[in-house]
One Martini backbone bead per residue (centre of mass of N, CA, C, O) as a GRO file, in nm:
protein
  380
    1UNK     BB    1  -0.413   0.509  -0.379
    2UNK     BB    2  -0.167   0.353  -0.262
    3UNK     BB    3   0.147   0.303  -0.267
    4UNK     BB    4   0.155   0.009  -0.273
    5UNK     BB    5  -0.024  -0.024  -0.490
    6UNK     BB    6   0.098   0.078  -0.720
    7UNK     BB    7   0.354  -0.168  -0.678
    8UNK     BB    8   0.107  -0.337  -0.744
    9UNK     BB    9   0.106  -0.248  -1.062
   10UNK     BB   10   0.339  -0.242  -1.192
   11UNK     BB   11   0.421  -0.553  -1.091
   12UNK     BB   12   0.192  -0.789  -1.178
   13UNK     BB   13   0.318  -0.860  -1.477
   14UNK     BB   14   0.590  -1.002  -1.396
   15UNK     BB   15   0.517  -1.344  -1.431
   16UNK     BB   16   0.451  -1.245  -1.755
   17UNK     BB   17   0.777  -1.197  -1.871
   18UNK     BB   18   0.761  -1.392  -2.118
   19UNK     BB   19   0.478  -1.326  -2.270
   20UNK     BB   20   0.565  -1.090  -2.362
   21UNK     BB   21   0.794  -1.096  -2.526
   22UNK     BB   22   0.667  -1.317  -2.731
   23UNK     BB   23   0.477  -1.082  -2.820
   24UNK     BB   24   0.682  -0.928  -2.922
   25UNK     BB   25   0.833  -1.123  -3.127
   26UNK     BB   26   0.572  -1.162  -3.290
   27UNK     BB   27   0.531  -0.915  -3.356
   28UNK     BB   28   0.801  -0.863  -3.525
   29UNK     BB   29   0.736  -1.102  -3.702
   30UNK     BB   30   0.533  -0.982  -3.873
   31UNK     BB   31   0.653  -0.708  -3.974
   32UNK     BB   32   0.857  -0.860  -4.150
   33UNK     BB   33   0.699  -1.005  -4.337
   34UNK     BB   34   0.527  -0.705  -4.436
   35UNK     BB   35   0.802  -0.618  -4.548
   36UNK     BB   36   0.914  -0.834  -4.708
   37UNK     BB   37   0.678  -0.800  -4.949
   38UNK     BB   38   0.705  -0.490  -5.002
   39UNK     BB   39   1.012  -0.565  -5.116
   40UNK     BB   40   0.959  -0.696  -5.351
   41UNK     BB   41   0.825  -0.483  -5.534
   42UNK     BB   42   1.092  -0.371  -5.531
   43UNK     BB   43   1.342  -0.208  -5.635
   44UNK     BB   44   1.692  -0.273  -5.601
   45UNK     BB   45   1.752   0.051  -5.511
   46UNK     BB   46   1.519   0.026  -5.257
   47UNK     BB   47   1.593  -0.257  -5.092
   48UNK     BB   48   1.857  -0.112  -4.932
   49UNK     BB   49   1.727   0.154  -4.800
   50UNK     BB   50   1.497  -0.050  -4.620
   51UNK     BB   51   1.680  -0.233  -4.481
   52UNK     BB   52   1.781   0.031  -4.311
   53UNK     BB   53   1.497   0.135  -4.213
   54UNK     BB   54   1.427  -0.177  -4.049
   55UNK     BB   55   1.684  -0.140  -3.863
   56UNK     BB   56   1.597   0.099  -3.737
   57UNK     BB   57   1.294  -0.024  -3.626
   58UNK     BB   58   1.424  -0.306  -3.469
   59UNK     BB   59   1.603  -0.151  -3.224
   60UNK     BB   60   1.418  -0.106  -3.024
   61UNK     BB   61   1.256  -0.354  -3.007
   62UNK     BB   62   1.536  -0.520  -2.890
   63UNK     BB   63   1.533  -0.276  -2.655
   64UNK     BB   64   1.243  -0.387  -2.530
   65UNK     BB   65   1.343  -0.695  -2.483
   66UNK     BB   66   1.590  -0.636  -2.286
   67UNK     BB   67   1.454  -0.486  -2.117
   68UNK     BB   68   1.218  -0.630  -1.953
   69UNK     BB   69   1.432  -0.908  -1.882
   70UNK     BB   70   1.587  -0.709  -1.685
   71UNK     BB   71   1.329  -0.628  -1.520
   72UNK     BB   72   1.295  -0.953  -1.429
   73UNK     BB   73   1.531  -1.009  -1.319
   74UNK     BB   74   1.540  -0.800  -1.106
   75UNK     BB   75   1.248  -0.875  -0.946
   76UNK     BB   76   1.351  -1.194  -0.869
   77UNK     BB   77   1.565  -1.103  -0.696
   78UNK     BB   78   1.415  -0.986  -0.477
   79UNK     BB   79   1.273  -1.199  -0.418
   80UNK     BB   80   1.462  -1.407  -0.362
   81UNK     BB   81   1.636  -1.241  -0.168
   82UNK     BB   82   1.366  -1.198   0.046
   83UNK     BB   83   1.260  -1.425   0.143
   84UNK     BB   84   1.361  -1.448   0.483
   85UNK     BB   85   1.176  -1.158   0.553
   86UNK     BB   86   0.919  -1.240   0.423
   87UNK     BB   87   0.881  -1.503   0.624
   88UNK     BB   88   0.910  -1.319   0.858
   89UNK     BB   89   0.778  -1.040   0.909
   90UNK     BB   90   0.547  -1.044   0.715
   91UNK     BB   91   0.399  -1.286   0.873
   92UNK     BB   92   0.347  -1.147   1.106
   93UNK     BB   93   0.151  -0.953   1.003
   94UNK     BB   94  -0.066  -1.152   0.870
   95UNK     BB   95  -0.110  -1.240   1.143
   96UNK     BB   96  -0.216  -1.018   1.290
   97UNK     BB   97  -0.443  -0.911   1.122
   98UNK     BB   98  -0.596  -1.219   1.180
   99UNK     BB   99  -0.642  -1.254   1.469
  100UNK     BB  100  -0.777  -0.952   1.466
  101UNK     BB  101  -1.061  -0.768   1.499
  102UNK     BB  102  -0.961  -0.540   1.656
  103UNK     BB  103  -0.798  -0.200   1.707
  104UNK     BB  104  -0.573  -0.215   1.948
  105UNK     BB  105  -0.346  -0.189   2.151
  106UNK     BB  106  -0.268  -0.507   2.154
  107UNK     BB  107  -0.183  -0.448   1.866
  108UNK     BB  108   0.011  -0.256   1.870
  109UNK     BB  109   0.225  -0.444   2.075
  110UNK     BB  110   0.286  -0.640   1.871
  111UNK     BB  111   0.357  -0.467   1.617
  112UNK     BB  112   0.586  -0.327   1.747
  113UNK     BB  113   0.766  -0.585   1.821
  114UNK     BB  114   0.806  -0.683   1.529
  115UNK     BB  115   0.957  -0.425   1.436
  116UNK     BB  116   1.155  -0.462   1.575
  117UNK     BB  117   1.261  -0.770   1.517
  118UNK     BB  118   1.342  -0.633   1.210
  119UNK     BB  119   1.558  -0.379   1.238
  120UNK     BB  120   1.419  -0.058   1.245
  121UNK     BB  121   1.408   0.055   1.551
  122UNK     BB  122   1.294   0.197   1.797
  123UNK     BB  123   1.269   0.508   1.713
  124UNK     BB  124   1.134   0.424   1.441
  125UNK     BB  125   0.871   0.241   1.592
  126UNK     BB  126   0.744   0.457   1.753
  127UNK     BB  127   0.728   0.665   1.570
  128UNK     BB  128   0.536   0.475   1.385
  129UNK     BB  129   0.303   0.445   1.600
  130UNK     BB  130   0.198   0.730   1.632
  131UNK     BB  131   0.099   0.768   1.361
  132UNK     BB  132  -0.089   0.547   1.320
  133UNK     BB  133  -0.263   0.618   1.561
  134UNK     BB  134  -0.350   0.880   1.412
  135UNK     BB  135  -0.489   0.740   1.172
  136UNK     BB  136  -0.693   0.595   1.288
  137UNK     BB  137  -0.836   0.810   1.445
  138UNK     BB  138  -0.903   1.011   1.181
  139UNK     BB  139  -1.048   0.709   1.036
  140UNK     BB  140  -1.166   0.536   1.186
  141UNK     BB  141  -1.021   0.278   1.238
  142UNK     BB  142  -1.055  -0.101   1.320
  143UNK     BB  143  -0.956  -0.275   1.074
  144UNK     BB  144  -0.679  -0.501   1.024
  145UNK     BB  145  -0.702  -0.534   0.704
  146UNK     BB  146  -0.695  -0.246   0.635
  147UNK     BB  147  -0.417  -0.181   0.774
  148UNK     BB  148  -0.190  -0.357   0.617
  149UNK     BB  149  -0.144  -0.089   0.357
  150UNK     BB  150  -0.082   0.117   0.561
  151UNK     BB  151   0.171  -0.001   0.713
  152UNK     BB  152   0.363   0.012   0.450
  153UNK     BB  153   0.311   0.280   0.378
  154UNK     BB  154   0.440   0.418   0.652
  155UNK     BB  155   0.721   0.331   0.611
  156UNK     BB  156   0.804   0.441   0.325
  157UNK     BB  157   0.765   0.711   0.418
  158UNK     BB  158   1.017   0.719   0.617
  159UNK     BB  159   1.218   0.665   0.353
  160UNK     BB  160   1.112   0.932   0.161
  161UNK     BB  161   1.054   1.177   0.288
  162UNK     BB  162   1.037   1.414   0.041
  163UNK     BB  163   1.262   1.258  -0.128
  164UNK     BB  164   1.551   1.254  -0.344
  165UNK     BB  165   1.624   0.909  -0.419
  166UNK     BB  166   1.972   0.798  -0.510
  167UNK     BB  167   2.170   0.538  -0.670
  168UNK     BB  168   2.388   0.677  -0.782
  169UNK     BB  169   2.655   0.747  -0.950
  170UNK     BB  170   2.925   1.055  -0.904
  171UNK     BB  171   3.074   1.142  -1.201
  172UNK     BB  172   3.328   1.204  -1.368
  173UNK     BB  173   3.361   1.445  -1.623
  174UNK     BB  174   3.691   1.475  -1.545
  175UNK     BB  175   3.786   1.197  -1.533
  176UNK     BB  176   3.811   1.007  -1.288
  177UNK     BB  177   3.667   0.815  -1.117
  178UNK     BB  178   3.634   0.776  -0.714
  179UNK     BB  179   3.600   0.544  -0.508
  180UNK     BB  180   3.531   0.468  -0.168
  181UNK     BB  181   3.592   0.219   0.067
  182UNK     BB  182   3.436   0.106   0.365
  183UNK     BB  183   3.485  -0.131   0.678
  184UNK     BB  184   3.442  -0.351   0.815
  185UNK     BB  185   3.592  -0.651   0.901
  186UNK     BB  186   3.399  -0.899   0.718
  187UNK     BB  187   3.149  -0.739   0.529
  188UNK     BB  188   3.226  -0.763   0.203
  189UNK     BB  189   3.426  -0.535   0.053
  190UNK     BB  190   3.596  -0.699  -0.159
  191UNK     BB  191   3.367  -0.857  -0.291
  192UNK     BB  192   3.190  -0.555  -0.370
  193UNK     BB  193   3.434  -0.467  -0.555
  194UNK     BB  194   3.418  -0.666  -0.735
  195UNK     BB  195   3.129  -0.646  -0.817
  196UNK     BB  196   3.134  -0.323  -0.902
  197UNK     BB  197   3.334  -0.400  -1.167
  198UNK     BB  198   3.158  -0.593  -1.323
  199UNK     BB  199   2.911  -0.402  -1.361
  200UNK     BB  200   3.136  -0.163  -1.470
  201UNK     BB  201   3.200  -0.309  -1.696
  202UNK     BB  202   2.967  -0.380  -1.871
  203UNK     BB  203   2.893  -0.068  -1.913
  204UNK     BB  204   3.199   0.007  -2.034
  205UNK     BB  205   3.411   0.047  -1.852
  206UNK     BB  206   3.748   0.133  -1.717
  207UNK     BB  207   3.909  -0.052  -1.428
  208UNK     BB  208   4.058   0.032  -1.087
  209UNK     BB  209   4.201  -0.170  -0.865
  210UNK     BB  210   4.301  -0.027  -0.517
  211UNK     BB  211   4.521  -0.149  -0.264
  212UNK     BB  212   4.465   0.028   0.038
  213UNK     BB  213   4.477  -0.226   0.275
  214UNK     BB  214   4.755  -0.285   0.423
  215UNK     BB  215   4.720  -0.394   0.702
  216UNK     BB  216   4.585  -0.665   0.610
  217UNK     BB  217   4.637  -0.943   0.551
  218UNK     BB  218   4.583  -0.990   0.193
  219UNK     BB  219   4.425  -0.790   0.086
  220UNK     BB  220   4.577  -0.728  -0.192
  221UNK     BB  221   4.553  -1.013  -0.293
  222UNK     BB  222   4.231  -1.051  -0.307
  223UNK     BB  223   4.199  -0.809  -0.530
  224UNK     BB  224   4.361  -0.918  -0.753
  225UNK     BB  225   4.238  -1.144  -0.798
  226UNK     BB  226   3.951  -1.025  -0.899
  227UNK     BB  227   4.091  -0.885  -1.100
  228UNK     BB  228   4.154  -1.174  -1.255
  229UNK     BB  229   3.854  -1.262  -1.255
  230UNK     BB  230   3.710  -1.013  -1.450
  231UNK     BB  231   3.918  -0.808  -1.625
  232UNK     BB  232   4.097  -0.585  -1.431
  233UNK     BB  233   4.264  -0.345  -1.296
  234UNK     BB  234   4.562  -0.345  -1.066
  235UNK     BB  235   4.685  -0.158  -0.775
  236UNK     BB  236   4.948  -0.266  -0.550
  237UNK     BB  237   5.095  -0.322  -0.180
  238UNK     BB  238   5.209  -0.441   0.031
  239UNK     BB  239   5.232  -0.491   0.345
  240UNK     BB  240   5.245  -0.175   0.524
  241UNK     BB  241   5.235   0.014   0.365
  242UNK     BB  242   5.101   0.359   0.231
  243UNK     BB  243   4.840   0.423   0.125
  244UNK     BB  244   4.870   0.721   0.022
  245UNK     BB  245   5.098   0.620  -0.185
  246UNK     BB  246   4.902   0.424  -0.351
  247UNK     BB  247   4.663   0.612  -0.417
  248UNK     BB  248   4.880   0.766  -0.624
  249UNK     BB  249   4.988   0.568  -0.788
  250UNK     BB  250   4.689   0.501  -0.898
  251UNK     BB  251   4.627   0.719  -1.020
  252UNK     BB  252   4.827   0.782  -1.215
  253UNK     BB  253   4.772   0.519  -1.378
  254UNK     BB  254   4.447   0.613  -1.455
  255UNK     BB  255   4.593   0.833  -1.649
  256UNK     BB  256   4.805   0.738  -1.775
  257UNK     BB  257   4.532   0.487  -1.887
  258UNK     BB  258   4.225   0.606  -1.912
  259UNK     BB  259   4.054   0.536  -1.661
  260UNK     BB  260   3.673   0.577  -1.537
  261UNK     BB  261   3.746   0.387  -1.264
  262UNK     BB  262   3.812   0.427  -0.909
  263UNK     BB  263   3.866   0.124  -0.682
  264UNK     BB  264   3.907   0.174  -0.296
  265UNK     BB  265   4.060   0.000  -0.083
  266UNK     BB  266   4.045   0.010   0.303
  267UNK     BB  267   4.026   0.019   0.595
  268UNK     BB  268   3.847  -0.125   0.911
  269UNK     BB  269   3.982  -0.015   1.194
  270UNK     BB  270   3.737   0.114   1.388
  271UNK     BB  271   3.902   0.082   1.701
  272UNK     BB  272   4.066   0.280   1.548
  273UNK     BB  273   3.956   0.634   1.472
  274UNK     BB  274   4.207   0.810   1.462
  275UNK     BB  275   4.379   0.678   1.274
  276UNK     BB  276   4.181   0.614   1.065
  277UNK     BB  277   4.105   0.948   1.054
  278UNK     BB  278   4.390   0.970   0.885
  279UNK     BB  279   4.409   0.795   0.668
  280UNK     BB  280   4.165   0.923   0.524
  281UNK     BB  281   4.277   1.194   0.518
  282UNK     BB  282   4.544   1.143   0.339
  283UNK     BB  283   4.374   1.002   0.101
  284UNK     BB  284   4.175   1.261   0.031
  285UNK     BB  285   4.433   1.451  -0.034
  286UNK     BB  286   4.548   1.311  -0.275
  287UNK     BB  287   4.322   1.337  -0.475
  288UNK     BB  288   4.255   1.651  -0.433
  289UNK     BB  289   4.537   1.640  -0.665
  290UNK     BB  290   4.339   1.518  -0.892
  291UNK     BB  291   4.031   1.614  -0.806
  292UNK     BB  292   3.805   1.785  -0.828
  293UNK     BB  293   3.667   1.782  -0.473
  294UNK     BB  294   3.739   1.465  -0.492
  295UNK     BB  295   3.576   1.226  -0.407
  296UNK     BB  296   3.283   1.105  -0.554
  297UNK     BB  297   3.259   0.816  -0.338
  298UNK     BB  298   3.184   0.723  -0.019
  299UNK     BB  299   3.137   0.399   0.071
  300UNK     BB  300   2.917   0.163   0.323
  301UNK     BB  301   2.987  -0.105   0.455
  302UNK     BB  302   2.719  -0.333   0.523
  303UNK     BB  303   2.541  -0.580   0.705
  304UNK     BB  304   2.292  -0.713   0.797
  305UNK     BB  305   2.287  -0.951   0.999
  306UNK     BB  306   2.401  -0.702   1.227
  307UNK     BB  307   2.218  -0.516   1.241
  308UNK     BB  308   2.256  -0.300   1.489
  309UNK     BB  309   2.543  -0.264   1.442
  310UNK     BB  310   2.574  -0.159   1.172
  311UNK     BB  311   2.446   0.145   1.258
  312UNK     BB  312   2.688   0.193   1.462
  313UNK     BB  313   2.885   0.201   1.188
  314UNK     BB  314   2.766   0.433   1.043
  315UNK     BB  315   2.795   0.657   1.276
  316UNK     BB  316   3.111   0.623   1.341
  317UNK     BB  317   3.194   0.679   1.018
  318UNK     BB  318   3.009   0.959   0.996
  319UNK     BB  319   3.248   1.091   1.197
  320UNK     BB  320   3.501   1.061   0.995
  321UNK     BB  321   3.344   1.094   0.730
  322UNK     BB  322   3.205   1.113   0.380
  323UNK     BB  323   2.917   0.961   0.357
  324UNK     BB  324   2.707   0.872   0.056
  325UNK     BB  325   2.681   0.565   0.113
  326UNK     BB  326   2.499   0.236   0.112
  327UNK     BB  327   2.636  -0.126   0.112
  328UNK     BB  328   2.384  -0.407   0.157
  329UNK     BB  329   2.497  -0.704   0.273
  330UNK     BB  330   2.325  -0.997   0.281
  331UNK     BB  331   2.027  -0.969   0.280
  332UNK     BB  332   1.938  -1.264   0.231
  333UNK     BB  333   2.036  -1.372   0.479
  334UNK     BB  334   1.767  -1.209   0.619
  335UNK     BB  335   1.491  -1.206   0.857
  336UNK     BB  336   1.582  -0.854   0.829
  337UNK     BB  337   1.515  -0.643   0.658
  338UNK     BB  338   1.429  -0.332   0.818
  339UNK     BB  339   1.724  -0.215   0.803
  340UNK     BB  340   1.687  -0.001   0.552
  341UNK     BB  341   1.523   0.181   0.745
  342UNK     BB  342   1.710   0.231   0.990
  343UNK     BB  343   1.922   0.385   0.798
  344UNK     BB  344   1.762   0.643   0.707
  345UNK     BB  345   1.658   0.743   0.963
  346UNK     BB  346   1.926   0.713   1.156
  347UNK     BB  347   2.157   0.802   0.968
  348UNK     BB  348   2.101   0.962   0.665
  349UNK     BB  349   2.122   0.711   0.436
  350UNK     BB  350   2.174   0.596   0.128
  351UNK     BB  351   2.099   0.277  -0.055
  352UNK     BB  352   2.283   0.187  -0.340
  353UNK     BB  353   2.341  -0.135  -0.277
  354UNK     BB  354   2.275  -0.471  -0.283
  355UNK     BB  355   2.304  -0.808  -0.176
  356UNK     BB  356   2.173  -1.124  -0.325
  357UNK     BB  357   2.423  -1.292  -0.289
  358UNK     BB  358   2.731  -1.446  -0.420
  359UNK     BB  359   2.741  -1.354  -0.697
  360UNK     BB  360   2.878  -1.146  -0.934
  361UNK     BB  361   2.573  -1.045  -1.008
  362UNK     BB  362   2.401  -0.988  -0.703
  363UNK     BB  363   2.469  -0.678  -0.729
  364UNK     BB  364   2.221  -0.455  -0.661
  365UNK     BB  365   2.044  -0.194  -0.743
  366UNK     BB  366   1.871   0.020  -0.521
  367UNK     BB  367   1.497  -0.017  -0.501
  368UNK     BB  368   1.235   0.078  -0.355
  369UNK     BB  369   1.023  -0.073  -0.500
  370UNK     BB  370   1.132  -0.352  -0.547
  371UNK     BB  371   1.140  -0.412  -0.262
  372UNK     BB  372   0.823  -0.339  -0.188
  373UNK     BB  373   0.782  -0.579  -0.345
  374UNK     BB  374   0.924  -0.830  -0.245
  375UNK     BB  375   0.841  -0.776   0.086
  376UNK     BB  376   0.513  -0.798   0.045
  377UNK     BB  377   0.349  -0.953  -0.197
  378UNK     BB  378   0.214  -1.157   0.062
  379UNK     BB  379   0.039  -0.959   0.175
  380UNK     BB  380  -0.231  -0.931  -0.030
   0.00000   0.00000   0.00000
C-alpha cells in the first residue's frame, strides 16, 4: 500500500466523525444505565466508593469524545482551508491523468508544466521528475491513472526524506521558554504571534508578548492591542527604543512574574542585513544572559501567496541567524500549496505552524499527514 493509501485509510472515516461521536456517547449511556442498576442493588457505604470509580471510568471516555471532535475539527480545517491548492494544481493533475491514455514525455512536460505552477520550485520539480521517470522505467509503467497515487508518494518522500519531522515546540525545561520571531514586513508577523499566544494560552501557559519591533512605526502598539484582545501579558517601548533593551526589560518582566513563554518580536527590514543581523545578535546575546542555550525557537514567518518570493526570504533569514522553523501564513489564500515542499527542499527548514484563515483560532500546527489528506483527498 503506499503512503497516500494509508493516509486515506486513516483518515477515511472523518466524514462521519459525528456518527462516531454520538455511538460512543451511546455506548457511555449503556453503560451508565447498566452502572445505574447495579448500584441500586448496593448498600448505601458502597455506592459513594461506586460512584467514585464510574467517575474514574467517564473520565477516559469523555477525553476519547474530545479527541475525536478535536481531530474533526483539525481535519476539516486542512480540507477547507486547502480549497483553493486543491481546485488548483491537484485539478490539474486529475485532468493531466484523464487526457493521457499512454505515459510519455509529453505526459512529462505536461507535469514538469503544473508542477513548476504549484510553487515547488524548479530544481525540486527536475529532480522529481528523473525520479518519476526511473520508476516508470523499472516498474514498466505504462498507464497514468496507476501513476496519479506514485505522483503523490513521490512528492512527500521528498518532504519526508527519511527524516524524523517535528511541528513540536522546544520548550525550557528551566525557566520561561523565549520564541524570537523573524520576517519581513507585511507577511502577518504580529497577527501570527498573536495567533500563536491565544493557542498557547488555551494550552494553560502563562504568555508574554515583548515588542521588540521597534524600527516600524506602532509595531509595538499593534501586539499590545493582540495582548488586550487574547488577555495576555505585554512588555513593550516606543518607537525608537533599542530592541535589545526592551527585551532584557521584557525577560526580567517574565521571570520576576514565572510567564510560561515569551513571544518576541522584532523588525523585518530584511533590505539592510547587516543592521538587521546586528540587532538580531544583540537581541541573542541578552536572552544567552537569561537562558542557557539562548532562545528556545527562532520562527520565520512567510506569506504562502508570495510563493517563491517567499523561499528567497527564507534563504536570506537563514543567512543571517539560527532559523529553527517556518509559520506559513495564509495558505488558504493561494492556488499554489506546493510551496511546502519547496521550502523544506530548498531551505531544509521543517514548517511547524500553518495558517489556514483570518480568526483567531486558524493558526494550526503543521501535520504532514493531514496536509496530504487535505490537499489530494479528491485525487483518488
Amino acid at each position: 500500500m503506499g503512503l497516500f493509501s494509508k493516509i486515506k485509510e486513516m483518515f477515511k472515516g472523518q466524514d462521519k466523525q459525528e456518527e462516531v461521536v454520538n455511538e460512543v456517547k451511546e455506548e457511555i449511556d449503556l453503560e451508565n444505565e447498566e452502572a445505574d442498576l447495579e448500584e441500586s442493588k448496593k448498600i448505601e457505604k458502597d455506592e459513594r466508593r461506586n460512584d467514585e470509580s464510574l467517575d474514574l471510568k467517564e473520565e477516559p471516555k469523555k477525553e476519547k469524545i474530545d479527541k475525536k471532535k478535536e481531530v474533526e475539527k483539525d481535519v476539516k480545517r486542512y480540507e477547507k482551508g486547502l480549497t483553493k491548492s486543491r481546485e488548483g494544481f491537484v485539478s490539474k493533475l486529475v485532468s493531466l491523468t484523464n487526457r493521457y491514455s499512454k505515459v510519455n514525455e509529453e505526459f512529462f512536460d505536461e507535469l514538469e508544466e503544473i508542477l513548476i505552477m504549484a510553487d515547488i520550485g524548479v530544481n525540486t520539480v527536475m529532480n522529481f521528475i528523473d525520479r518519476l521517470k526511473d520508476r516508470v522505467r523499472k516498474e514498466g509503467l505504462t498507464d497514468p491513472s496507476v501513476l496519479k497515487e506514485i505522483i503523490v508518494d513521490e512528492l512527500f518522500i521528498i518532504y519526508v526524506n527519511d527524516e524524523v519531522l517535528s511541528s513540536k515546540i522546544n520548550y525550557n525545561e528551566n525557566g520561561p521558554t523565549v520564541i524570537l520571531f523573524v520576517g519581513v514586513n507585511g507577511v502577518g508577523k504580529t497577527t501570527t504571534i498573536g495567533k500563536l499566544a491565544y493557542k498557547l494560552k488555551n494550552e494553560g501557559k502563562k504568555i508574554l508578548l515583548v515588542g521588540a519591533d521597534t524600527f516600524r512605526a506602532g509595531a509595538y502598539l499593534q501586539l499590545k492591542e493582540w495582548s488586550e484582545k487574547i488577555d495576555v501579558g505585554f512588555y513593550g517601548k516606543e518607537e525608537g527604543s533599542d530592541p535589545a533593551s526592551v527585551v532584557y526589560d521584557g525577560l526580567v518582566k517574565a521571570k520576576d512574574e514565572d510567564y510560561d513563554v515569551v513571544l518576541v518580536d522584532t523588525a523585518g527590514r530584511l533590505q539592510n542585513k547587516v543592521n538587521l543581523m546586528r540587532e538580531l545578535e544583540k537581541i541573542n546575546k541578552v536572552i544567552d544572559g537569561f537562558i542557557e542555550g539562548g532562545a528556545n525557537e527562532t520562527l520565520l514567518i512567510l506569506d504562502a501567496t508570495t510563493g517563491q518570493n517567499g523561499i528567497s526570504q527564507a534563504k536570506a533569514f537563514k543567512e543571517i541567524t539560527n532559523i529553527t522553523g517556518i509559520v506559513l501564513t495564509k495558505l488558504d489564500g493561494t492556488a499554489k500549496g506546493g510551496i511546502v515542499l519547496a521550502i523544506k527542499e530548498e531551505v531544509g527548514l521543517p514548517v511547524k505552524y500553518i495558517g489556514l484563515g483570518e480568526a483567531k483560532e486558524d493558526l494550526t500546527v503543521f501535520d504532514i499527514e493531514k496536509y496530504i489528506y487535505g490537499l489530494f483527498k479528491d485525487m483518488m
